[in-house]
N, CA, C and O atoms as a CHARMM CRD file, in Angstrom:
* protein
*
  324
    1    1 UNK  N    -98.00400 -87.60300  38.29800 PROA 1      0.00000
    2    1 UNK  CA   -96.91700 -86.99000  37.55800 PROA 1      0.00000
    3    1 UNK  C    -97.36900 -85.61200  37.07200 PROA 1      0.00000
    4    1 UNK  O    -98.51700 -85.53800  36.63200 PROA 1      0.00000
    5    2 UNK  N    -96.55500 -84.43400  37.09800 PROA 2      0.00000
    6    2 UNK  CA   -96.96000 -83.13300  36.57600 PROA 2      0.00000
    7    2 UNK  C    -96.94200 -83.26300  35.12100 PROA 2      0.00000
    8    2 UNK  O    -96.11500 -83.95500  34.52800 PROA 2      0.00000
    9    3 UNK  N    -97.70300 -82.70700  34.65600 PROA 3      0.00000
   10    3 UNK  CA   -98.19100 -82.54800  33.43900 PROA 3      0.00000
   11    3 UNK  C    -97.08100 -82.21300  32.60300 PROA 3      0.00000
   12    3 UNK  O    -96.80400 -82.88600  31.60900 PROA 3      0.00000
   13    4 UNK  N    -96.38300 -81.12900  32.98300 PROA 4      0.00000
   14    4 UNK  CA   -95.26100 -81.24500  31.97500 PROA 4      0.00000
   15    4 UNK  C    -94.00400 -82.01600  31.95900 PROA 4      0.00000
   16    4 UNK  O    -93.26200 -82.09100  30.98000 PROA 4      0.00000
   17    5 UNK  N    -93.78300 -82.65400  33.23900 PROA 5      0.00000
   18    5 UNK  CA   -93.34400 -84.44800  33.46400 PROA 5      0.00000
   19    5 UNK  C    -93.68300 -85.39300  31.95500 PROA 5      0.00000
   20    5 UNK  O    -92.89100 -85.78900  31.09900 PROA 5      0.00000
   21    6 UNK  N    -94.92100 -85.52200  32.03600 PROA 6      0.00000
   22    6 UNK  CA   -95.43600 -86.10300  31.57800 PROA 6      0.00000
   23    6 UNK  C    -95.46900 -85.84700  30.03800 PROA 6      0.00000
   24    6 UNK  O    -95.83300 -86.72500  29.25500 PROA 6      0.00000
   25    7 UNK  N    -95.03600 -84.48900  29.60400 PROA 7      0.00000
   26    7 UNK  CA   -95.49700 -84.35600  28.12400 PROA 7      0.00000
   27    7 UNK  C    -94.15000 -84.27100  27.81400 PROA 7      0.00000
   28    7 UNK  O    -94.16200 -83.92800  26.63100 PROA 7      0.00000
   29    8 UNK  N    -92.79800 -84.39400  28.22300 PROA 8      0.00000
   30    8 UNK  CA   -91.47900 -84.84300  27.76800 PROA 8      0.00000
   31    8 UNK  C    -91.56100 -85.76500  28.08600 PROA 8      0.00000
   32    8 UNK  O    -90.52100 -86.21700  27.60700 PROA 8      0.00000
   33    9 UNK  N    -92.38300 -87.23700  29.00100 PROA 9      0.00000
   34    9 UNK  CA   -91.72500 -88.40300  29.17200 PROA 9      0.00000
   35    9 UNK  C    -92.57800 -89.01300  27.89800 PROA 9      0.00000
   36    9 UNK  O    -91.96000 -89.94300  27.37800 PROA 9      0.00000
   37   10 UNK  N    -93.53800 -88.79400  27.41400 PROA 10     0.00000
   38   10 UNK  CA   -94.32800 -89.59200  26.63200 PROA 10     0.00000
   39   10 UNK  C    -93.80900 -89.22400  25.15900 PROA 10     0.00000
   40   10 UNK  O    -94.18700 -89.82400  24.15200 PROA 10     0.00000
   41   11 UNK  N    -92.92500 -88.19400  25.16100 PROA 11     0.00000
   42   11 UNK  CA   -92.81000 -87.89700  23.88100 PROA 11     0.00000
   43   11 UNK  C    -93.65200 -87.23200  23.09500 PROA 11     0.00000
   44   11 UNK  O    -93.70900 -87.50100  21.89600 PROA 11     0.00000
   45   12 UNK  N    -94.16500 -86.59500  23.46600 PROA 12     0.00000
   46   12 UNK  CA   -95.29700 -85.49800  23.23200 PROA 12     0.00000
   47   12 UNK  C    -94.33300 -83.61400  22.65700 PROA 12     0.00000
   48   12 UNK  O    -94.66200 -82.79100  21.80200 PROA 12     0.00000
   49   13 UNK  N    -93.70400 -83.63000  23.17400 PROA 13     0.00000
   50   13 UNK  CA   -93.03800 -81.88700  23.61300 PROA 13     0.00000
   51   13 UNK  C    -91.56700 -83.28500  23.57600 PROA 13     0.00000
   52   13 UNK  O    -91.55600 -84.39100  24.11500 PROA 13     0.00000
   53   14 UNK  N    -90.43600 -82.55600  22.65900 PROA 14     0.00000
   54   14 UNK  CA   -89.17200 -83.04600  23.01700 PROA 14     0.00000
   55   14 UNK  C    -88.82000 -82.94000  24.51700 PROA 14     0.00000
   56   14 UNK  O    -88.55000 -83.95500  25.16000 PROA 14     0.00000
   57   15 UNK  N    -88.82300 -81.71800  25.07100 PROA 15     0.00000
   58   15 UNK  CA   -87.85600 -81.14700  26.04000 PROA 15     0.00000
   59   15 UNK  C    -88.66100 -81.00600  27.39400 PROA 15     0.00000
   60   15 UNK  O    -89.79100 -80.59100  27.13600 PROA 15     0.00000
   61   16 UNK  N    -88.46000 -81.22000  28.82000 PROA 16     0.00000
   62   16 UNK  CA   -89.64200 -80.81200  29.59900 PROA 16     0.00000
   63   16 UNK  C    -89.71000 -79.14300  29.63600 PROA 16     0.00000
   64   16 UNK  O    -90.77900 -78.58200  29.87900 PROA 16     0.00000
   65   17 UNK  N    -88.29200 -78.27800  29.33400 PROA 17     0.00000
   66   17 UNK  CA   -88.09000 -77.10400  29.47400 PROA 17     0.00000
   67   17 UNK  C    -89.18600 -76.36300  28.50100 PROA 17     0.00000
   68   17 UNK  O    -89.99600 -75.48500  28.79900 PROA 17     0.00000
   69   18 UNK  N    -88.93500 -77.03600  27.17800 PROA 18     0.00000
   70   18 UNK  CA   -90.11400 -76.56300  26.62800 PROA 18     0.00000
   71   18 UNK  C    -91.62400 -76.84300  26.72700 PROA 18     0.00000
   72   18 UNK  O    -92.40400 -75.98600  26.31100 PROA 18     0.00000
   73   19 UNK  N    -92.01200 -77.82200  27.17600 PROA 19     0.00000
   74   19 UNK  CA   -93.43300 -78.04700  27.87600 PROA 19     0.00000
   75   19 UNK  C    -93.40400 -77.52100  29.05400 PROA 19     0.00000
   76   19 UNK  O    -94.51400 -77.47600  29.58300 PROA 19     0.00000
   77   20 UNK  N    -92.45900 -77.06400  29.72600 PROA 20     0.00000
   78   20 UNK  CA   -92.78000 -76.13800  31.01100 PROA 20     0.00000
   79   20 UNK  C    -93.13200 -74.47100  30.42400 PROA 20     0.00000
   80   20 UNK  O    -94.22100 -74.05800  30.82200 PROA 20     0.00000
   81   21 UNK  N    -92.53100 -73.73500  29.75400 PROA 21     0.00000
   82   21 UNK  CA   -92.96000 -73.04600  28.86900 PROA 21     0.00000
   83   21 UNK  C    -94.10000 -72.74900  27.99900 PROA 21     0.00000
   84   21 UNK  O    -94.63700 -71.71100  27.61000 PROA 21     0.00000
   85   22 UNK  N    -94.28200 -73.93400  27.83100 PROA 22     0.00000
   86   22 UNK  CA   -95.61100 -73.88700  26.96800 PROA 22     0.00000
   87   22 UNK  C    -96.81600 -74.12600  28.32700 PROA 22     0.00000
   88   22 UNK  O    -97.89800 -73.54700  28.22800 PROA 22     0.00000
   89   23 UNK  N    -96.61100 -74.74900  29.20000 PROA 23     0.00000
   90   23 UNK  CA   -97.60500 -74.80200  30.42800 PROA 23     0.00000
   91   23 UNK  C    -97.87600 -72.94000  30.70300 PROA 23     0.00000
   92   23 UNK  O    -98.86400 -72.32600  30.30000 PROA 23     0.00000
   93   24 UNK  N    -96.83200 -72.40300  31.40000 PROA 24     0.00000
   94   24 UNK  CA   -96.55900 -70.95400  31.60300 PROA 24     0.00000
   95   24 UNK  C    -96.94200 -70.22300  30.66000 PROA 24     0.00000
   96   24 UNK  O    -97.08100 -69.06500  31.05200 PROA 24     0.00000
   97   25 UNK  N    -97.27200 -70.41700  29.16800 PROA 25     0.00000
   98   25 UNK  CA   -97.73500 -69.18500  28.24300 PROA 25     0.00000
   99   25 UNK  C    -99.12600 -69.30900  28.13000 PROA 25     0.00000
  100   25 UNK  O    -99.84800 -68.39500  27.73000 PROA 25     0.00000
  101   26 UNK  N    -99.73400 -71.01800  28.65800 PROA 26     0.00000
  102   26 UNK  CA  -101.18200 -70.83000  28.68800 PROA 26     0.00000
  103   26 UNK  C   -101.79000 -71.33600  27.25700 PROA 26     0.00000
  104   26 UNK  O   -102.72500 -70.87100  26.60500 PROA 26     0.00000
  105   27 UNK  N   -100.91100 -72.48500  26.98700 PROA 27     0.00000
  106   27 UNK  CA  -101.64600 -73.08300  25.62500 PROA 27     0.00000
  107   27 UNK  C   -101.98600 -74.03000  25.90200 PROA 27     0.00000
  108   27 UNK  O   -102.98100 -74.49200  25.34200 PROA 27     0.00000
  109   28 UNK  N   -100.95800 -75.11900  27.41000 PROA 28     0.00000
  110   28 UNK  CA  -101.76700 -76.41700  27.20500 PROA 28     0.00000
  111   28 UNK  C   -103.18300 -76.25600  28.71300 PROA 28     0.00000
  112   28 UNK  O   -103.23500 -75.48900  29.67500 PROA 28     0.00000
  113   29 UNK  N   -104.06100 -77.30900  28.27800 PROA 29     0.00000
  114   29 UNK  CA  -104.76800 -77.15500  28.67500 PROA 29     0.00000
  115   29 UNK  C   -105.55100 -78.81100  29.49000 PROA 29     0.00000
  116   29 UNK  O   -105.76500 -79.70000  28.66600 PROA 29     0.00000
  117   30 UNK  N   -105.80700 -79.03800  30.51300 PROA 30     0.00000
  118   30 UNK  CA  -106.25300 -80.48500  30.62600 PROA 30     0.00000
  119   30 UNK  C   -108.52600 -80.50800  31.39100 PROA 30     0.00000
  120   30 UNK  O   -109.16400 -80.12900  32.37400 PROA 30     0.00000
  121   31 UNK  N   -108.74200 -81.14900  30.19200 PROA 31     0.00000
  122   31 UNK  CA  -109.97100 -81.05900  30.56000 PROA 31     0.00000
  123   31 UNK  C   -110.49400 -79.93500  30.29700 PROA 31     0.00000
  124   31 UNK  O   -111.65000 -79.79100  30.69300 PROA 31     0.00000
  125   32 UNK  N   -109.94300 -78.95700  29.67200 PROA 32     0.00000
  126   32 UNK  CA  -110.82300 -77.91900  29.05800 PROA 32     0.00000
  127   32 UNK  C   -110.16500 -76.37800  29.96100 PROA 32     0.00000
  128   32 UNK  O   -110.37600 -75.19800  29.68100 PROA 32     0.00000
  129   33 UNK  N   -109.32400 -76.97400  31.10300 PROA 33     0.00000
  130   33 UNK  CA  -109.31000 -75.84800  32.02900 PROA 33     0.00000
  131   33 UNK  C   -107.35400 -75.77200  32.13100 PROA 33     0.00000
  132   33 UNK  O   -106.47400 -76.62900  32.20300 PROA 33     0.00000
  133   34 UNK  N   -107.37300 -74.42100  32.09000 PROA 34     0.00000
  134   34 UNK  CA  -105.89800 -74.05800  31.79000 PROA 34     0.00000
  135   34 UNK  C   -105.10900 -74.67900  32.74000 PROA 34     0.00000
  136   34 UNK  O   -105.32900 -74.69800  33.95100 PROA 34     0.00000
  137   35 UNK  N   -103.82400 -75.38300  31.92400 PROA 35     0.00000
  138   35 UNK  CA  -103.24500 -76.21300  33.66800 PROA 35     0.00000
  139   35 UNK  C   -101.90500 -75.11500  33.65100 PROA 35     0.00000
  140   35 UNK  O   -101.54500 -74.28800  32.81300 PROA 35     0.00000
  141   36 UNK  N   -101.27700 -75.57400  35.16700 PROA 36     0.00000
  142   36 UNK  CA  -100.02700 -75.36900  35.64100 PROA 36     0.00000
  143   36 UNK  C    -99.32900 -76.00800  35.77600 PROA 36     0.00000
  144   36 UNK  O    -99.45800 -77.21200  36.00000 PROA 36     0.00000
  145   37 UNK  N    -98.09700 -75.21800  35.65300 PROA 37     0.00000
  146   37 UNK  CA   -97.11600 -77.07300  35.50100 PROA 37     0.00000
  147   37 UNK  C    -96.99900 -77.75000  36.92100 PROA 37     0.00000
  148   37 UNK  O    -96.32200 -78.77800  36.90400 PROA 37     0.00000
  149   38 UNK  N    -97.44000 -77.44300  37.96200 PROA 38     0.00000
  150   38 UNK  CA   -97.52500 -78.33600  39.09000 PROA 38     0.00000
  151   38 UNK  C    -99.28600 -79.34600  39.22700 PROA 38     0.00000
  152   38 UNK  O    -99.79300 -80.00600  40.13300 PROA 38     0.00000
  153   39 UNK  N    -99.67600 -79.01900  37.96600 PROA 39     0.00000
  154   39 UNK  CA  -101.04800 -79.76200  37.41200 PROA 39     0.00000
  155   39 UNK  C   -100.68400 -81.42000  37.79400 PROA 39     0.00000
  156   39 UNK  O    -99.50200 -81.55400  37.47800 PROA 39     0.00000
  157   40 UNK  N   -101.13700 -82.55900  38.26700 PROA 40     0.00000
  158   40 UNK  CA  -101.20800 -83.74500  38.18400 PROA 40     0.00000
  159   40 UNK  C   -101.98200 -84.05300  37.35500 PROA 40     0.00000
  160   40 UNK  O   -103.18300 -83.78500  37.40500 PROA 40     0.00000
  161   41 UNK  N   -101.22700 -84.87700  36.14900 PROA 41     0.00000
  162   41 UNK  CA  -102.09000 -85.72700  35.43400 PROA 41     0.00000
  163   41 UNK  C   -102.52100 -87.01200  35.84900 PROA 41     0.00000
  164   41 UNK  O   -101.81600 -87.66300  36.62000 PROA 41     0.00000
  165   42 UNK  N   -104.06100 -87.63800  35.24400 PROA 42     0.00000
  166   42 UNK  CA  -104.62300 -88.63400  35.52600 PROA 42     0.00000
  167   42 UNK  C   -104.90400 -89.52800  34.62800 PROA 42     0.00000
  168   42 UNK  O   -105.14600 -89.04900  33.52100 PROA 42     0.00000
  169   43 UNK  N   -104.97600 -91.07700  34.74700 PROA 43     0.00000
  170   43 UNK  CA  -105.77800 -91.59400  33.33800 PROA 43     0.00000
  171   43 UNK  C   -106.75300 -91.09400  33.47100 PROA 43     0.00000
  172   43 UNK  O   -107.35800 -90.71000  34.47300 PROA 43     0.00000
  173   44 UNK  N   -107.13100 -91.05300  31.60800 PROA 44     0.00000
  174   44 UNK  CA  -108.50400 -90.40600  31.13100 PROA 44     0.00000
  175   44 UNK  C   -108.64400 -89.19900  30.81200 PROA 44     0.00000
  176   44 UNK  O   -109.54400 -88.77100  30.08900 PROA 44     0.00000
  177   45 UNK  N   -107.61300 -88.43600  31.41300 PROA 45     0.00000
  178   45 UNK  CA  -107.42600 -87.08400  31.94200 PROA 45     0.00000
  179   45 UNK  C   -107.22600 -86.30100  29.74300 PROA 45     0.00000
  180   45 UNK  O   -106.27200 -86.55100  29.00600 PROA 45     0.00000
  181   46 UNK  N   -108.07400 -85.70800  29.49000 PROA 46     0.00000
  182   46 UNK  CA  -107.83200 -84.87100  28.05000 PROA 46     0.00000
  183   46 UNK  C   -106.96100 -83.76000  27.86600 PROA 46     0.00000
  184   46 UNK  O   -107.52200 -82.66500  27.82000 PROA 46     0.00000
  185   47 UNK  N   -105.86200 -83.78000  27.76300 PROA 47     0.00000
  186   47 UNK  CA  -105.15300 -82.89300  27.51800 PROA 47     0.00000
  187   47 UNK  C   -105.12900 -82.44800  25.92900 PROA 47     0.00000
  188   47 UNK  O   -105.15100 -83.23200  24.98100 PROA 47     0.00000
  189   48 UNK  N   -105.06600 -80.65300  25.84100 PROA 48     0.00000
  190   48 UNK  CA  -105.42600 -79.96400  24.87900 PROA 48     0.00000
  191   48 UNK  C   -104.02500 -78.96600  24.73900 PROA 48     0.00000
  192   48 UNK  O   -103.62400 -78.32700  25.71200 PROA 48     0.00000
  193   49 UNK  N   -103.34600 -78.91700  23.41900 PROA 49     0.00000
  194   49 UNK  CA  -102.34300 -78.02100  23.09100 PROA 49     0.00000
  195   49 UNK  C   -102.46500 -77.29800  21.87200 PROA 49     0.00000
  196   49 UNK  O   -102.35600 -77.76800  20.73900 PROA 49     0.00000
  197   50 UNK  N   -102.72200 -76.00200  22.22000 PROA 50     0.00000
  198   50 UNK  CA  -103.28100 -74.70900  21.07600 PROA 50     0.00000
  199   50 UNK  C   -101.56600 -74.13800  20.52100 PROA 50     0.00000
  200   50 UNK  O   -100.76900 -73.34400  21.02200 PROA 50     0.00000
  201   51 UNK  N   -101.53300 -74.98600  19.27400 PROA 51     0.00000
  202   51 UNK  CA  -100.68100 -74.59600  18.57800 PROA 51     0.00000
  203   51 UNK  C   -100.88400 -73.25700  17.62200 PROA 51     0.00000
  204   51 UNK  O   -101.87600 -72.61200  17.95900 PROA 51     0.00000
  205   52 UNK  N   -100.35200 -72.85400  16.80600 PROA 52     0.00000
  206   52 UNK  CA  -100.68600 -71.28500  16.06700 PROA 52     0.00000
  207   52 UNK  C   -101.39200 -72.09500  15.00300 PROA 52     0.00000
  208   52 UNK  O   -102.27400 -71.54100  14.34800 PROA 52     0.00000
  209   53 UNK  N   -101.10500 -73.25700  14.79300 PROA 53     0.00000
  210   53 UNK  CA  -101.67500 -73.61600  13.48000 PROA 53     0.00000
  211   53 UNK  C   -103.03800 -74.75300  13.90700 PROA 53     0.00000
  212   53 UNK  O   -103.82400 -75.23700  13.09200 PROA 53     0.00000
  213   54 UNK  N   -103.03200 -74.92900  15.03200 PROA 54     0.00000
  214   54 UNK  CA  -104.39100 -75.32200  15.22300 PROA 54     0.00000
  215   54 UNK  C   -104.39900 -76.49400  16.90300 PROA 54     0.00000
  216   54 UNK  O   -103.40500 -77.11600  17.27900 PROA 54     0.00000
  217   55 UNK  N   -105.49500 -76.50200  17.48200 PROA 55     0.00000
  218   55 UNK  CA  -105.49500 -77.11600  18.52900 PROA 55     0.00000
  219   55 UNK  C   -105.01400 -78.85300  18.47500 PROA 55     0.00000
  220   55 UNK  O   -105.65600 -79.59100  17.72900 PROA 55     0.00000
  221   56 UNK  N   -103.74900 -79.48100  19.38800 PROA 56     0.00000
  222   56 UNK  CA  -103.81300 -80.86300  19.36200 PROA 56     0.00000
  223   56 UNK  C   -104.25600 -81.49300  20.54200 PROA 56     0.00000
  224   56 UNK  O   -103.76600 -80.99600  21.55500 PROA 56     0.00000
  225   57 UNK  N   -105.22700 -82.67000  20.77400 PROA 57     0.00000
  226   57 UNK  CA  -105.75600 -83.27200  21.90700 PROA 57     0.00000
  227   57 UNK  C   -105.23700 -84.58400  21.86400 PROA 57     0.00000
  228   57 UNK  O   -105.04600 -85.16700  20.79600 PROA 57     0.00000
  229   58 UNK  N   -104.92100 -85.24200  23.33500 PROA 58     0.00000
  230   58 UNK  CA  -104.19100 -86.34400  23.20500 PROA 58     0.00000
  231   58 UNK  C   -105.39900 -86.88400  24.45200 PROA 58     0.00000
  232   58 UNK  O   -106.29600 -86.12800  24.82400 PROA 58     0.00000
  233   59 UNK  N   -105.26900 -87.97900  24.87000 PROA 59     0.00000
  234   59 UNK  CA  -106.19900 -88.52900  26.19200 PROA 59     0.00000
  235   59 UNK  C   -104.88600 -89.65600  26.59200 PROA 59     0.00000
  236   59 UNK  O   -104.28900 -90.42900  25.84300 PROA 59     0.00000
  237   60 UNK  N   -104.67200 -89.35300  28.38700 PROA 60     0.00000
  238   60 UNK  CA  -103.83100 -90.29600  28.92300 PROA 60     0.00000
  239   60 UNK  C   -104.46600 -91.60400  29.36600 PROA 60     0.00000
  240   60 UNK  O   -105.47800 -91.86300  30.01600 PROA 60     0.00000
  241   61 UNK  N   -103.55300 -92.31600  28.80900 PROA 61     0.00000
  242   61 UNK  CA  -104.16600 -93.49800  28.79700 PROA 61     0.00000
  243   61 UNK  C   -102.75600 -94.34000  29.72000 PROA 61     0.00000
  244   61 UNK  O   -102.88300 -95.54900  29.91600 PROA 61     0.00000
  245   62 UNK  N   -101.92800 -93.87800  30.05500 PROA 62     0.00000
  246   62 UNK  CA  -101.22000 -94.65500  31.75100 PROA 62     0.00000
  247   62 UNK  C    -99.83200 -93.21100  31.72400 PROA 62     0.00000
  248   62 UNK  O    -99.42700 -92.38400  30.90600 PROA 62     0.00000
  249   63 UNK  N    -99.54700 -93.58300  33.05700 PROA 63     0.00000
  250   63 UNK  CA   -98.78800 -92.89800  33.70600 PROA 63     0.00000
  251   63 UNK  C    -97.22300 -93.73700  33.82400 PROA 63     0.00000
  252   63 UNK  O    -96.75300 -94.62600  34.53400 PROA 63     0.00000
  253   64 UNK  N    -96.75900 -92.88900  32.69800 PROA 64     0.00000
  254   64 UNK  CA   -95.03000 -93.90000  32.43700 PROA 64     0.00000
  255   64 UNK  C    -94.17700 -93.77200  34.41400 PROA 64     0.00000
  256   64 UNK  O    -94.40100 -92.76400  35.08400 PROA 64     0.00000
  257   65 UNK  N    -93.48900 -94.67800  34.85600 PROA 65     0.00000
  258   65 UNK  CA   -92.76300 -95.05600  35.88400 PROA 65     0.00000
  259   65 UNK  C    -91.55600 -94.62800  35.54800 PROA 65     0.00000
  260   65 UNK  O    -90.88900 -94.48800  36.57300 PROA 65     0.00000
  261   66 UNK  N    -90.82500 -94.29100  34.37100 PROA 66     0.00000
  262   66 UNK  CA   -89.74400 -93.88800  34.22800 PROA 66     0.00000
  263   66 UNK  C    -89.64700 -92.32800  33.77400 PROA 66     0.00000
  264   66 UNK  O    -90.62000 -91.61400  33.53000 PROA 66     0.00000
  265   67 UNK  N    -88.37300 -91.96800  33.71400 PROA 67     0.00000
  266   67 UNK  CA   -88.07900 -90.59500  32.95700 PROA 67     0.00000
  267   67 UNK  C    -88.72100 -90.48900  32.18400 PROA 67     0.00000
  268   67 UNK  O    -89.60200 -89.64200  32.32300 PROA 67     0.00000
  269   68 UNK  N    -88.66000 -91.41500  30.68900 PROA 68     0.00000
  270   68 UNK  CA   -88.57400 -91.61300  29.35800 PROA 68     0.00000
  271   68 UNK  C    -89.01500 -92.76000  29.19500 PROA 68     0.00000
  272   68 UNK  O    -88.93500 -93.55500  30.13100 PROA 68     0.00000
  273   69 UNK  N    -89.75200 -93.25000  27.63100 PROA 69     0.00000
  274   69 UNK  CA   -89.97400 -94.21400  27.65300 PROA 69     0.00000
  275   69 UNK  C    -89.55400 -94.31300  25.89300 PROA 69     0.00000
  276   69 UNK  O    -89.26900 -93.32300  25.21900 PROA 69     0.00000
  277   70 UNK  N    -89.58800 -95.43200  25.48200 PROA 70     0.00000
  278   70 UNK  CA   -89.46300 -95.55400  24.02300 PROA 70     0.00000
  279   70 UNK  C    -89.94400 -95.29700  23.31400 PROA 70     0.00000
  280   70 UNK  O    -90.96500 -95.96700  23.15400 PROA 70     0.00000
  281   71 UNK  N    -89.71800 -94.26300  22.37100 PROA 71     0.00000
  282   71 UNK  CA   -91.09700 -93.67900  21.12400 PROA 71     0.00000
  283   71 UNK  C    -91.73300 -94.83000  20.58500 PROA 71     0.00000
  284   71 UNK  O    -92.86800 -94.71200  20.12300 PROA 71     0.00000
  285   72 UNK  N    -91.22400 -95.79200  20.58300 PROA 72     0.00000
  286   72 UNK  CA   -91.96800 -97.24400  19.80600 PROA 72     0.00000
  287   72 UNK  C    -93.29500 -97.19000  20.79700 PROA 72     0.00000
  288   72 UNK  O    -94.43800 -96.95800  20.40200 PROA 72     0.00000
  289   73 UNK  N    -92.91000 -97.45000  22.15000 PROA 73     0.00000
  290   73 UNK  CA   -94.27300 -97.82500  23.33900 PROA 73     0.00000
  291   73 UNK  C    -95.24300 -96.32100  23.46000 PROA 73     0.00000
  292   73 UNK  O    -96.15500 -96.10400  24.25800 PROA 73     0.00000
  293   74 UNK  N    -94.77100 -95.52500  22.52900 PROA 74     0.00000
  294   74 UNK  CA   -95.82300 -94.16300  22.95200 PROA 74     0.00000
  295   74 UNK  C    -96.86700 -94.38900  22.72500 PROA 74     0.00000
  296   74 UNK  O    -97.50400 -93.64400  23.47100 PROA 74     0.00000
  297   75 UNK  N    -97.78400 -95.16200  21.94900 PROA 75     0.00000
  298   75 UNK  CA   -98.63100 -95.27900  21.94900 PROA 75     0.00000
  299   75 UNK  C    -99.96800 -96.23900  23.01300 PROA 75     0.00000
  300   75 UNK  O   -101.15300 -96.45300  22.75700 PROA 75     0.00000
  301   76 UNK  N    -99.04000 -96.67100  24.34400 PROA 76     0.00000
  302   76 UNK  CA   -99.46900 -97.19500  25.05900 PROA 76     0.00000
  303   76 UNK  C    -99.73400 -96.59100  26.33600 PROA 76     0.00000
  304   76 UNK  O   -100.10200 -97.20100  27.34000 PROA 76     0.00000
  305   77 UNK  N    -99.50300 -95.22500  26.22800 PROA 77     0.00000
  306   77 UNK  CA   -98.93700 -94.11500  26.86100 PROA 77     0.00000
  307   77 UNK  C   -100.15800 -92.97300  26.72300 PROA 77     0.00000
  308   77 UNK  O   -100.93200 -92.49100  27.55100 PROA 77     0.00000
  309   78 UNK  N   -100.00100 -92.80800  25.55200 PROA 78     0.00000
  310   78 UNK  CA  -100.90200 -91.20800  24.84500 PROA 78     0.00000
  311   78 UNK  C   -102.20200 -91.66200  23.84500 PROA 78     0.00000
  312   78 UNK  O   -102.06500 -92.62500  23.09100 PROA 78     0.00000
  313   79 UNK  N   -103.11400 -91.11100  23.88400 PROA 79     0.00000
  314   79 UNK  CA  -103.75000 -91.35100  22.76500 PROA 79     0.00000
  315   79 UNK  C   -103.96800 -90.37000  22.02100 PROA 79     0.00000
  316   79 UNK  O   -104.29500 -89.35200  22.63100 PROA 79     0.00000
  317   80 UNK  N   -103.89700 -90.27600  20.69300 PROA 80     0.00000
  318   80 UNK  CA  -104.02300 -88.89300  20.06500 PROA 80     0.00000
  319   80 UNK  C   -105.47500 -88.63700  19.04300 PROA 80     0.00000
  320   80 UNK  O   -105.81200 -89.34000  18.09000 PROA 80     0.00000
  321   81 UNK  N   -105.90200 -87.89700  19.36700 PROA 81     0.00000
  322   81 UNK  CA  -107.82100 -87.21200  19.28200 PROA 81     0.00000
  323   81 UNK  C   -107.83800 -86.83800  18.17300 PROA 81     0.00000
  324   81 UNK  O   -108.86000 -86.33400  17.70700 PROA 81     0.00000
């Protein structure tokens, strides 16, 4: 799943438009190394988002099968660092 797939399906970034955006300005980051939004994410895989007010790290921990999944199950989803 592309990374910014992935950071609107988990509930991470509301919108994918805006995690595609934020891929393109060069804040998020996976494994330390700047991704693109045609980036594939992996389990395990550390994803890093440099907000103005300070860096957030999450670690994927599965790859949702649907669009969307339920903010209740996000945590089976994302882990947050």
């Amino acid at each position: 799943m592309r990374v910014d797939k992935w950071l609107a399906a988990v509930n991470v970034i509301k919108r994918r438009t805006i995690a595609s955006d934020m891929v393109k300005s060069g804040v998020v980051f996976i494994n330390g190394l700047k991704a693109k939004a045609s980036k594939k994410v992996a389990i395990g895989d550390k994803i890093t988002i440099e907000y103005l007010k300070g860096a957030q790290n999450y670690e994927v921990l599965q790859i949702p099968t649907t669009k969307t999944i339920p903010k209740s199950k996000k945590e089976e989803y994302v882990k947050e660092l």
